[in-house]
PyMOL Python script that loads the backbone (N, CA, C, O; Angstrom):
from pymol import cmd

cmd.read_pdbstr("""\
ATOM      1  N   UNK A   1      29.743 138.948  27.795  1.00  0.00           N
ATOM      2  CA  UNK A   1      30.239 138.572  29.105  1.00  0.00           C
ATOM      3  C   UNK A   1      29.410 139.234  30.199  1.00  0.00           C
ATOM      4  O   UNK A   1      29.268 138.749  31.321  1.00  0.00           O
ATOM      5  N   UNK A   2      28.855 140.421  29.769  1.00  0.00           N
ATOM      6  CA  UNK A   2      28.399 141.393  31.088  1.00  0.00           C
ATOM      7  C   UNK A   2      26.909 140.626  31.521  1.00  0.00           C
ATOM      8  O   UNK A   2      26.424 140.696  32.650  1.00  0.00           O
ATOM      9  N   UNK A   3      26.035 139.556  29.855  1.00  0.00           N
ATOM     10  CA  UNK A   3      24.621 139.008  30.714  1.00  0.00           C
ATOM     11  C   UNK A   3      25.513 137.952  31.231  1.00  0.00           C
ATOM     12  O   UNK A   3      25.700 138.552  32.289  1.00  0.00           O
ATOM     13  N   UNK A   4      26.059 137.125  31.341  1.00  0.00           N
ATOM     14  CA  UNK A   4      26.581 136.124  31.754  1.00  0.00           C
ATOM     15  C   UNK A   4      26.526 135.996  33.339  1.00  0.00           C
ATOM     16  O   UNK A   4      26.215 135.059  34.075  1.00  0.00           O
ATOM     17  N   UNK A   5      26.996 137.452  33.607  1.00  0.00           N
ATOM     18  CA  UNK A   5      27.581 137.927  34.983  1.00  0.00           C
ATOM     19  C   UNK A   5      26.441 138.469  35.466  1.00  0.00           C
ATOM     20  O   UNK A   5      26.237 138.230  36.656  1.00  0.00           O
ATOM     21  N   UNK A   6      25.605 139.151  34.883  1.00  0.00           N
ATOM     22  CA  UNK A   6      24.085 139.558  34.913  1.00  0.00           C
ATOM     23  C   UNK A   6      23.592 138.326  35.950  1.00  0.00           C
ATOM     24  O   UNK A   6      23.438 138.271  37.170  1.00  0.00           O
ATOM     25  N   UNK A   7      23.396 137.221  34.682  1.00  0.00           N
ATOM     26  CA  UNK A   7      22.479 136.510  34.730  1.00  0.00           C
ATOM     27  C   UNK A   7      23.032 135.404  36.489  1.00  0.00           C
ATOM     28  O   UNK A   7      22.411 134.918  37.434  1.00  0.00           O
ATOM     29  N   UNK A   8      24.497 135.484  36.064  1.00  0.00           N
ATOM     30  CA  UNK A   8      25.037 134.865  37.889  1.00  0.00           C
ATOM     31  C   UNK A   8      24.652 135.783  38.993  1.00  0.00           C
ATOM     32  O   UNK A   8      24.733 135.317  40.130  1.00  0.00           O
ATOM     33  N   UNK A   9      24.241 137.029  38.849  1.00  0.00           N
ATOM     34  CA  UNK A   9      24.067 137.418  40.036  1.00  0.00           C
ATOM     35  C   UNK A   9      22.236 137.666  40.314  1.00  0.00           C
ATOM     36  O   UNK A   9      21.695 138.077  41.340  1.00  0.00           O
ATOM     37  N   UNK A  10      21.599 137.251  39.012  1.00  0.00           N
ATOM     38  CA  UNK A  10      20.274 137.048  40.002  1.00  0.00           C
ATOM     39  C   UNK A  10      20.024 136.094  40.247  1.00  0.00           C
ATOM     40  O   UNK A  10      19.100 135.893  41.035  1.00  0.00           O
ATOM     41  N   UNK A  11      20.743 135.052  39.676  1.00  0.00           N
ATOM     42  CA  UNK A  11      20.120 133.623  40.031  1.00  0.00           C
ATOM     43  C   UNK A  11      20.012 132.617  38.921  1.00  0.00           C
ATOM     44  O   UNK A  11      20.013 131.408  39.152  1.00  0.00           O
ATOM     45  N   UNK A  12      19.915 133.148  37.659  1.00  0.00           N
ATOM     46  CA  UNK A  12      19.460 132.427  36.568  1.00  0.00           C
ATOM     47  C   UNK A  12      20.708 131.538  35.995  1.00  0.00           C
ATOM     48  O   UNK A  12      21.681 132.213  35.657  1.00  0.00           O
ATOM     49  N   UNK A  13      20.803 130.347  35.863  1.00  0.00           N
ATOM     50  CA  UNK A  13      21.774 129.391  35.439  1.00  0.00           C
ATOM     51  C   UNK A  13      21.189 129.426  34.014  1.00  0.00           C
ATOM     52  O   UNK A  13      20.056 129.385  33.534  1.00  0.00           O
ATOM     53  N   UNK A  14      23.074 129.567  33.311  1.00  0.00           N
ATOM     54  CA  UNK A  14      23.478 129.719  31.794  1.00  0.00           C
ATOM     55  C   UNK A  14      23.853 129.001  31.286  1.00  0.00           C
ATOM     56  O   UNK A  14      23.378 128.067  31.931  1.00  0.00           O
ATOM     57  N   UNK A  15      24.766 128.266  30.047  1.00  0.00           N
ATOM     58  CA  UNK A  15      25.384 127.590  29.780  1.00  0.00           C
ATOM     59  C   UNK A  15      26.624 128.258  28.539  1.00  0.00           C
ATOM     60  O   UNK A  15      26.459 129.101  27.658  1.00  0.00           O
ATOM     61  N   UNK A  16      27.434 127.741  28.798  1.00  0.00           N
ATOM     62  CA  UNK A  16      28.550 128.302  27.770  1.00  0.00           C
ATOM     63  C   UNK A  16      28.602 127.142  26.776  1.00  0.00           C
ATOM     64  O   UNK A  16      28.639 125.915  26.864  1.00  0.00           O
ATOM     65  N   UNK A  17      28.587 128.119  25.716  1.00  0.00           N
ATOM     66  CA  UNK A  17      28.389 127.029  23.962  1.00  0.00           C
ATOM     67  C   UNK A  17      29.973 126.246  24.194  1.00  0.00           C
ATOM     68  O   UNK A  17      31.049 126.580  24.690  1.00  0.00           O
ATOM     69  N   UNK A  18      29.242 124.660  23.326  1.00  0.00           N
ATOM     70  CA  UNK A  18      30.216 123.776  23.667  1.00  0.00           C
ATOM     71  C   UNK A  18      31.389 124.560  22.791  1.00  0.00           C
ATOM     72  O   UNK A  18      32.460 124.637  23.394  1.00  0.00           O
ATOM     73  N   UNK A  19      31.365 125.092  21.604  1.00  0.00           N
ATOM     74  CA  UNK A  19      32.872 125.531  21.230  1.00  0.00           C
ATOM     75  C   UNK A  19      33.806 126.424  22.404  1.00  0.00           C
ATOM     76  O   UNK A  19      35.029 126.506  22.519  1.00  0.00           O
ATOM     77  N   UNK A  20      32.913 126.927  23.058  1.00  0.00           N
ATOM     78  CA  UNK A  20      33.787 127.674  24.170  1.00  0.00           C
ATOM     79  C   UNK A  20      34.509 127.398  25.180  1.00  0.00           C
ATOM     80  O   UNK A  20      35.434 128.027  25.692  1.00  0.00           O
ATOM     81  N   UNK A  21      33.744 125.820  25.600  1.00  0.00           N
ATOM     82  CA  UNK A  21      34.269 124.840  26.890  1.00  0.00           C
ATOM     83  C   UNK A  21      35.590 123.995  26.020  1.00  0.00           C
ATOM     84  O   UNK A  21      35.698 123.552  24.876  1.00  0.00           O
ATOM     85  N   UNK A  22      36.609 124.051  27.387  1.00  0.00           N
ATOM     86  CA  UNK A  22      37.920 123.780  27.274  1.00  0.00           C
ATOM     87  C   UNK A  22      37.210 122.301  27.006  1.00  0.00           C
ATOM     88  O   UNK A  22      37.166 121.866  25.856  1.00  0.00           O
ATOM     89  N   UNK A  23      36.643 121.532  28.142  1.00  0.00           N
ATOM     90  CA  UNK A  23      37.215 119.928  28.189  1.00  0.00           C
ATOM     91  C   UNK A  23      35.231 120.019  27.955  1.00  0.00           C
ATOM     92  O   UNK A  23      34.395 120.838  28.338  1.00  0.00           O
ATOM     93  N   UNK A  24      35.125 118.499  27.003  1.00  0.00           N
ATOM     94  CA  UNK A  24      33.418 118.208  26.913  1.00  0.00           C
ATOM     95  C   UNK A  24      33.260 116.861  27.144  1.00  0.00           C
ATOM     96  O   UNK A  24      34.238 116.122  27.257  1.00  0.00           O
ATOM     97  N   UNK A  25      31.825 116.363  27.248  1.00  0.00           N
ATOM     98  CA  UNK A  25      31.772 115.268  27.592  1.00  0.00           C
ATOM     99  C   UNK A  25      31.888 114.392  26.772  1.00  0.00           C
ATOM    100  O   UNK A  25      32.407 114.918  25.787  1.00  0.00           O
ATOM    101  N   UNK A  26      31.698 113.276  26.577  1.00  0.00           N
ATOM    102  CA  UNK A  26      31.137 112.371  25.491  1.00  0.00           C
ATOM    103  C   UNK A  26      30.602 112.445  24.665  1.00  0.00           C
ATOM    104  O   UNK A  26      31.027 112.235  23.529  1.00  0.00           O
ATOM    105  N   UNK A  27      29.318 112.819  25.017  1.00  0.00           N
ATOM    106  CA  UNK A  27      27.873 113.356  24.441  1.00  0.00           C
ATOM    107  C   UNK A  27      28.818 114.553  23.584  1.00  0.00           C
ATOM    108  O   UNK A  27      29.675 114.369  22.720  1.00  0.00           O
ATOM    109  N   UNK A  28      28.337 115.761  24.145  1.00  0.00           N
ATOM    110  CA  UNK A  28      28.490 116.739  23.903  1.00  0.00           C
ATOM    111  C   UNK A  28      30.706 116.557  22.387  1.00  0.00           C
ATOM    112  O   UNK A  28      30.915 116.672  21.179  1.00  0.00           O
ATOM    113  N   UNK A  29      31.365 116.331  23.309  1.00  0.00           N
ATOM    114  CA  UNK A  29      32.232 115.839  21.998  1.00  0.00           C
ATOM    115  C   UNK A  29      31.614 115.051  20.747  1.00  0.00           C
ATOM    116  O   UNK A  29      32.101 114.888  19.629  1.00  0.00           O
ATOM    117  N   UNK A  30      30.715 114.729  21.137  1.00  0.00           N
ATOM    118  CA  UNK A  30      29.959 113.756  19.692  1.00  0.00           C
ATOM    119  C   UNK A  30      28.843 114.765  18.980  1.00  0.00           C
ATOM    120  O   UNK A  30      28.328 114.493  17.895  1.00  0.00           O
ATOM    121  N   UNK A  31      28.563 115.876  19.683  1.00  0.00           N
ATOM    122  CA  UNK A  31      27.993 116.771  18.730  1.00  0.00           C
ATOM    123  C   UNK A  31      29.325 117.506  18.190  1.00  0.00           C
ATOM    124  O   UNK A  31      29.484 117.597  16.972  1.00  0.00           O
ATOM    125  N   UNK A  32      30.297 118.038  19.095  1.00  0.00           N
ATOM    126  CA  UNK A  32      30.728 119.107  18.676  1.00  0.00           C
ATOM    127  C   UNK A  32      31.537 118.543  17.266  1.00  0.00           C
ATOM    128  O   UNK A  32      31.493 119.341  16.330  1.00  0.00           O
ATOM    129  N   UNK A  33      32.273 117.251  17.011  1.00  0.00           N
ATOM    130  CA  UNK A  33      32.926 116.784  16.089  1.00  0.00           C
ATOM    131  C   UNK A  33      32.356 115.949  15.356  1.00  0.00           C
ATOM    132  O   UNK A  33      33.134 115.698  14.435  1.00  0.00           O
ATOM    133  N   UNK A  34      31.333 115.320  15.241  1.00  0.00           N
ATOM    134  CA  UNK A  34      30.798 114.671  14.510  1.00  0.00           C
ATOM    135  C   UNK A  34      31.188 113.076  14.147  1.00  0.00           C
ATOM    136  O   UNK A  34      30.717 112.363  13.261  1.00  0.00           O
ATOM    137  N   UNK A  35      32.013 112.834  14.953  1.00  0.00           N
ATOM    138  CA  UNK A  35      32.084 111.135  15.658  1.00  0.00           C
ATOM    139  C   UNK A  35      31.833 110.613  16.318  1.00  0.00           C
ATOM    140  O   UNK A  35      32.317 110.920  17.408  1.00  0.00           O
ATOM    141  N   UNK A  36      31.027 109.569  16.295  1.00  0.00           N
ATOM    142  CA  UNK A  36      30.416 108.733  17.047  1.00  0.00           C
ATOM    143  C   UNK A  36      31.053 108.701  18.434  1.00  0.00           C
ATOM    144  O   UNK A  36      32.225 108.870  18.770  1.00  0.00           O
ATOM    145  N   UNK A  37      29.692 108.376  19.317  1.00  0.00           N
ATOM    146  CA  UNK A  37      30.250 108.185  20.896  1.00  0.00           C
ATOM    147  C   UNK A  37      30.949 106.998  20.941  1.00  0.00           C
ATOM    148  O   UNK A  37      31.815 106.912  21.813  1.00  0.00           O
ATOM    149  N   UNK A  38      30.731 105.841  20.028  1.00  0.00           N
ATOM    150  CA  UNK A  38      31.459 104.537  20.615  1.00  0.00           C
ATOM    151  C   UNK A  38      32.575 104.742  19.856  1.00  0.00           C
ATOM    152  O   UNK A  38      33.512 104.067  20.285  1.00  0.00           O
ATOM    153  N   UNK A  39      32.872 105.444  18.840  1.00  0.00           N
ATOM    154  CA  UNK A  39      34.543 105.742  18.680  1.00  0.00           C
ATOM    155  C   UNK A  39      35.086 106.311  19.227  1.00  0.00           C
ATOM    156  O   UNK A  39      36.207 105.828  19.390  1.00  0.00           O
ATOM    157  N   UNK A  40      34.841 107.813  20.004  1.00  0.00           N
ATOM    158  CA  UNK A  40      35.254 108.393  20.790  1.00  0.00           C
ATOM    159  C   UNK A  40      35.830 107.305  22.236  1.00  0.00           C
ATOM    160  O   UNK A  40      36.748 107.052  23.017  1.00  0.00           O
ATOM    161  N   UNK A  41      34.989 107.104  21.965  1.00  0.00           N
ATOM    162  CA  UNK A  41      35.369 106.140  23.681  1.00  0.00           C
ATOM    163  C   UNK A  41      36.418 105.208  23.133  1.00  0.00           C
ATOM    164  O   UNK A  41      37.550 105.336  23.599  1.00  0.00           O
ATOM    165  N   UNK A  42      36.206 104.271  22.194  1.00  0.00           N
ATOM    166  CA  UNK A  42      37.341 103.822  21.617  1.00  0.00           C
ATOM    167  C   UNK A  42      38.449 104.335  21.505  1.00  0.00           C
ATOM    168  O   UNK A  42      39.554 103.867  21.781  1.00  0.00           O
ATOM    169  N   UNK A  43      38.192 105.218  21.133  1.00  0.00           N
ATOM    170  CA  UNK A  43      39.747 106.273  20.837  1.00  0.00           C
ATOM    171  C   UNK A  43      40.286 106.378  22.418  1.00  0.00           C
ATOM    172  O   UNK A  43      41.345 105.949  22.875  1.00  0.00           O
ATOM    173  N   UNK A  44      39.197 107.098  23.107  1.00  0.00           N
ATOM    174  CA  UNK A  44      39.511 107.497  24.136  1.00  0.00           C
ATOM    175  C   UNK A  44      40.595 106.306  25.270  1.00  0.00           C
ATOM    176  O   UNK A  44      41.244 106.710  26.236  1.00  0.00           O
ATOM    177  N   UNK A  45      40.533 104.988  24.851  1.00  0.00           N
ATOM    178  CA  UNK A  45      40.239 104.055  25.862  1.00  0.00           C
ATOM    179  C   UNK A  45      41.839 104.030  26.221  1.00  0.00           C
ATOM    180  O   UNK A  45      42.181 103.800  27.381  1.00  0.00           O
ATOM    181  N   UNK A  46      42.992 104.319  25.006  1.00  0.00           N
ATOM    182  CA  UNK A  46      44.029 103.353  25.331  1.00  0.00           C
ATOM    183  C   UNK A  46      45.026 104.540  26.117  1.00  0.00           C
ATOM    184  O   UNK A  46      44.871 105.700  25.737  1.00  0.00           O
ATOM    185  N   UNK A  47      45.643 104.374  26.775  1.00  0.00           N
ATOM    186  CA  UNK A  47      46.359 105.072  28.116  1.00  0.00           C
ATOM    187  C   UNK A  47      47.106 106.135  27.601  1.00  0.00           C
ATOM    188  O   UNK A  47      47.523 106.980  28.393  1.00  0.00           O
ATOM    189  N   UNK A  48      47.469 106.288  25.780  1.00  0.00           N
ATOM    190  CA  UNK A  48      48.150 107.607  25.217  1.00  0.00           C
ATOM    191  C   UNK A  48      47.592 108.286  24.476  1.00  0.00           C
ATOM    192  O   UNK A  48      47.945 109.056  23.583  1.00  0.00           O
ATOM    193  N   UNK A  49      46.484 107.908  24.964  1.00  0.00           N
ATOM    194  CA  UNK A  49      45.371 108.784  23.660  1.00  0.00           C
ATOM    195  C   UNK A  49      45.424 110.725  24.562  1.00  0.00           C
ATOM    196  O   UNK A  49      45.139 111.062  25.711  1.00  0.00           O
ATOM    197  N   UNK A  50      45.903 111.526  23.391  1.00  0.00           N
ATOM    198  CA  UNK A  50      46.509 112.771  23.748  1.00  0.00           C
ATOM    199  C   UNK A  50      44.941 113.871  24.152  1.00  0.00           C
ATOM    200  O   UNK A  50      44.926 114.985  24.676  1.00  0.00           O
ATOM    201  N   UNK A  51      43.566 112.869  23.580  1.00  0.00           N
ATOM    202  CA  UNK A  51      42.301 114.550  24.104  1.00  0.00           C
ATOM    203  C   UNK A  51      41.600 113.488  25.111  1.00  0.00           C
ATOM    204  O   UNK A  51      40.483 113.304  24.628  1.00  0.00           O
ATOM    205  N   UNK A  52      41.726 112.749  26.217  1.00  0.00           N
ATOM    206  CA  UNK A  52      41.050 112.755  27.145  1.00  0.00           C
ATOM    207  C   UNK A  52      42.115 112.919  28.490  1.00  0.00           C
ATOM    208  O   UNK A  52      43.325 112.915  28.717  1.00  0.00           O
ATOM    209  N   UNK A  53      40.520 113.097  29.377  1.00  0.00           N
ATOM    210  CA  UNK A  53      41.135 113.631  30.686  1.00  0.00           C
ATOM    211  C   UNK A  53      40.224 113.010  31.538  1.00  0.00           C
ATOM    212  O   UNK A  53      39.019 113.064  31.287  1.00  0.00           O
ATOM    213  N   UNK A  54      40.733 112.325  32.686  1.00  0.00           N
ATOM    214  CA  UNK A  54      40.120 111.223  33.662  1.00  0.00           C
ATOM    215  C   UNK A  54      39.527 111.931  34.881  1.00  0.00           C
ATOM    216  O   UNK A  54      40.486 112.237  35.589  1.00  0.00           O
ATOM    217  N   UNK A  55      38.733 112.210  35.278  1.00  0.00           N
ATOM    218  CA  UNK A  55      38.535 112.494  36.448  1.00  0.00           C
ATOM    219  C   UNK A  55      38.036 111.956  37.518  1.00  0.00           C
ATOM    220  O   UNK A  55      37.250 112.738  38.052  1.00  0.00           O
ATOM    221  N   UNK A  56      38.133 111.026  38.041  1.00  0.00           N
ATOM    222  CA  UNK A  56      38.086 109.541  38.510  1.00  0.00           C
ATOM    223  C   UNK A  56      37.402 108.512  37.796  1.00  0.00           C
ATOM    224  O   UNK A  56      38.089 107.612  37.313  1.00  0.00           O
ATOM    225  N   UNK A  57      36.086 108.493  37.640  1.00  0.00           N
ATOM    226  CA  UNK A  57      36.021 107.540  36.423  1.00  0.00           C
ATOM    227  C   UNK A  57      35.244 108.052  35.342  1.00  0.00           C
ATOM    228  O   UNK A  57      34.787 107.354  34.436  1.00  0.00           O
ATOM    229  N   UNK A  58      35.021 110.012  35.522  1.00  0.00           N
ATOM    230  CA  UNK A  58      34.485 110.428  34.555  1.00  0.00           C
ATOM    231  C   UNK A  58      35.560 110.759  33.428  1.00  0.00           C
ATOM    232  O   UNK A  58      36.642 111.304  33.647  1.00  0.00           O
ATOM    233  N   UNK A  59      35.006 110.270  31.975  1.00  0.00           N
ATOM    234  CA  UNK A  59      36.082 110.930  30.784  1.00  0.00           C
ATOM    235  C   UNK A  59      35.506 112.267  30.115  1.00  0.00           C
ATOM    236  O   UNK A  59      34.405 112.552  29.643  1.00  0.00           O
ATOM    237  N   UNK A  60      36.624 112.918  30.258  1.00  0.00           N
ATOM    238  CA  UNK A  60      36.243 114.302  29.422  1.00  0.00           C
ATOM    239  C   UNK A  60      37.207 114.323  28.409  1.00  0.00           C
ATOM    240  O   UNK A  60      38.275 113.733  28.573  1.00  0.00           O
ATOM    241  N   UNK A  61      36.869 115.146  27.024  1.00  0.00           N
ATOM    242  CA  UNK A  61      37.788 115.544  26.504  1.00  0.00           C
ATOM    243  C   UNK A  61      37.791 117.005  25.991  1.00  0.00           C
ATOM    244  O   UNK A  61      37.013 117.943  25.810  1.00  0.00           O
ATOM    245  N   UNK A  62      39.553 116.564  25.812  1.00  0.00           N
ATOM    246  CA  UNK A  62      39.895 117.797  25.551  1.00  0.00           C
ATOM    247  C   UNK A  62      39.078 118.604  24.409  1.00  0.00           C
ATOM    248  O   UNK A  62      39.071 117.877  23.416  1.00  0.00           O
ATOM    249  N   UNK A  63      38.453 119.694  24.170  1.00  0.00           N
ATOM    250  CA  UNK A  63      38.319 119.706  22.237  1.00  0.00           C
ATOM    251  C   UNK A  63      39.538 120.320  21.580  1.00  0.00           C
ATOM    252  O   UNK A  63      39.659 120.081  20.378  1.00  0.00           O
ATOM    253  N   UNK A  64      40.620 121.201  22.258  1.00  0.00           N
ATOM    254  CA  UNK A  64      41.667 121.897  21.365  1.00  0.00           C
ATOM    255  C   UNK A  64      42.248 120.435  20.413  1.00  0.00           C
ATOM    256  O   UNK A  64      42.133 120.026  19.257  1.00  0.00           O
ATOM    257  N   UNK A  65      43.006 119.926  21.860  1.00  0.00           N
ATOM    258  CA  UNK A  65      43.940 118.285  21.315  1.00  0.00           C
ATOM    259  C   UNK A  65      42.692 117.618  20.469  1.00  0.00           C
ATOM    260  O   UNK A  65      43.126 117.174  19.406  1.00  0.00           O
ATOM    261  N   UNK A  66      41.288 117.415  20.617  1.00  0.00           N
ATOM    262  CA  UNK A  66      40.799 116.674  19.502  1.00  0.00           C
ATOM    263  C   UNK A  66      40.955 117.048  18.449  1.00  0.00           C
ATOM    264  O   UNK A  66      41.550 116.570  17.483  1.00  0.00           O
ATOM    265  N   UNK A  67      40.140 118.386  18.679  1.00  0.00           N
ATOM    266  CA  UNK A  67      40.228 119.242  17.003  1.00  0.00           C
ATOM    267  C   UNK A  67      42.213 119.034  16.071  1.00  0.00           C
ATOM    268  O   UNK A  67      42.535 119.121  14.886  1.00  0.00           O
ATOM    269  N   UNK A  68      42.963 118.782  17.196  1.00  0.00           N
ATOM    270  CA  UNK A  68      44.285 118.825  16.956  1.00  0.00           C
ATOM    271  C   UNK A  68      44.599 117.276  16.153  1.00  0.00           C
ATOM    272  O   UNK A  68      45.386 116.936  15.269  1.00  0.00           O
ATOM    273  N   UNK A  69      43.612 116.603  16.909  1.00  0.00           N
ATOM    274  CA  UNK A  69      43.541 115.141  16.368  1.00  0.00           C
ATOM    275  C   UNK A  69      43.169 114.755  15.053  1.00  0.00           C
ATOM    276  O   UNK A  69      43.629 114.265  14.022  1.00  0.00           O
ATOM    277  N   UNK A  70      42.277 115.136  15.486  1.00  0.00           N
ATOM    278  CA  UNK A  70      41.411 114.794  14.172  1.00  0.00           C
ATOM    279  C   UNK A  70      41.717 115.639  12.962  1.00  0.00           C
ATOM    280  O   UNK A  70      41.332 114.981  11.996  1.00  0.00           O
ATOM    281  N   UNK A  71      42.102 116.502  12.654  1.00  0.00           N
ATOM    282  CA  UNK A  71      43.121 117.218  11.725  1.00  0.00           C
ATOM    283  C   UNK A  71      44.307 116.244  11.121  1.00  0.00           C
ATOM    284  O   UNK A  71      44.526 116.212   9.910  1.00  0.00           O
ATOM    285  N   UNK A  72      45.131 115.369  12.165  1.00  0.00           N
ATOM    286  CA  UNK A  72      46.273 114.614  11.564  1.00  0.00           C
ATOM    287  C   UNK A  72      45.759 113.135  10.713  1.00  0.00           C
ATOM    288  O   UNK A  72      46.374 112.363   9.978  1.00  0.00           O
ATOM    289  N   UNK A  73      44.475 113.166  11.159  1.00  0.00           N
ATOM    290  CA  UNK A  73      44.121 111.858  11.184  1.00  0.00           C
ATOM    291  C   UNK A  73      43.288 111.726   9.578  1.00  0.00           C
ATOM    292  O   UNK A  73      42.499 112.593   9.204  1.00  0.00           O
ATOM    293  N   UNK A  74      43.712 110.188   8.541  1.00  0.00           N
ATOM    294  CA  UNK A  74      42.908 110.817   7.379  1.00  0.00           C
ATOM    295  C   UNK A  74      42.016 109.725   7.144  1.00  0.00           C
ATOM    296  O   UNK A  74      42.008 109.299   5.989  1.00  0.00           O
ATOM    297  N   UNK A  75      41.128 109.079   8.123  1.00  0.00           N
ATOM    298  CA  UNK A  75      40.586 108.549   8.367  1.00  0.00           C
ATOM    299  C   UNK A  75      39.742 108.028  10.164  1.00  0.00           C
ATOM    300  O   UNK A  75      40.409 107.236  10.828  1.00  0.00           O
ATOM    301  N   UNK A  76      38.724 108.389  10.618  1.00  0.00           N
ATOM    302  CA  UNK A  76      38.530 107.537  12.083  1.00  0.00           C
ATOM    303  C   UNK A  76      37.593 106.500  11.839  1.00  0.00           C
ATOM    304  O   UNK A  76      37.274 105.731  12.745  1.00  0.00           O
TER     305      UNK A  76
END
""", "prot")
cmd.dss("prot")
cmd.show_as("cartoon", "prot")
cmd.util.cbc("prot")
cmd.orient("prot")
């Protein structure tokens, strides 16, 4: 944590590993779980799907609720 804070106060932009980020993108959900982007989005699409999050017309998802997902699920 301390280069992190290091590295914000001289200037140098970091990135936090996708397991660490609460909500990911598309992309990045399609590395971290290993399903395809056009299922994800599929999944993502229908209005009760429990790991995305809208932010006007960007989709993020959740990874806890995916990882939560994809655990119940015995097939995608």
């Amino acid at each position: 944590m301390k280069d992190a804070i290091r590295q914000k106060e001289t200037g140098k932009k970091y990135e936090v590993p996708i397991w660490l980020k609460s909500n990911l993108t598309v992309e990045e959900a399609e590395v971290y779980s290993g399903v395809g982007r056009t299922k994800l989005r599929e999944l993502s699409n229908s209005e009760d799907c429990p790991f995305v999050l809208w932010n006007g017309t960007k989709r993020l998802i959740k990874r806890k609720k995916l990882d939560e997902y994809l655990e119940q699920q015995y097939s995608v």
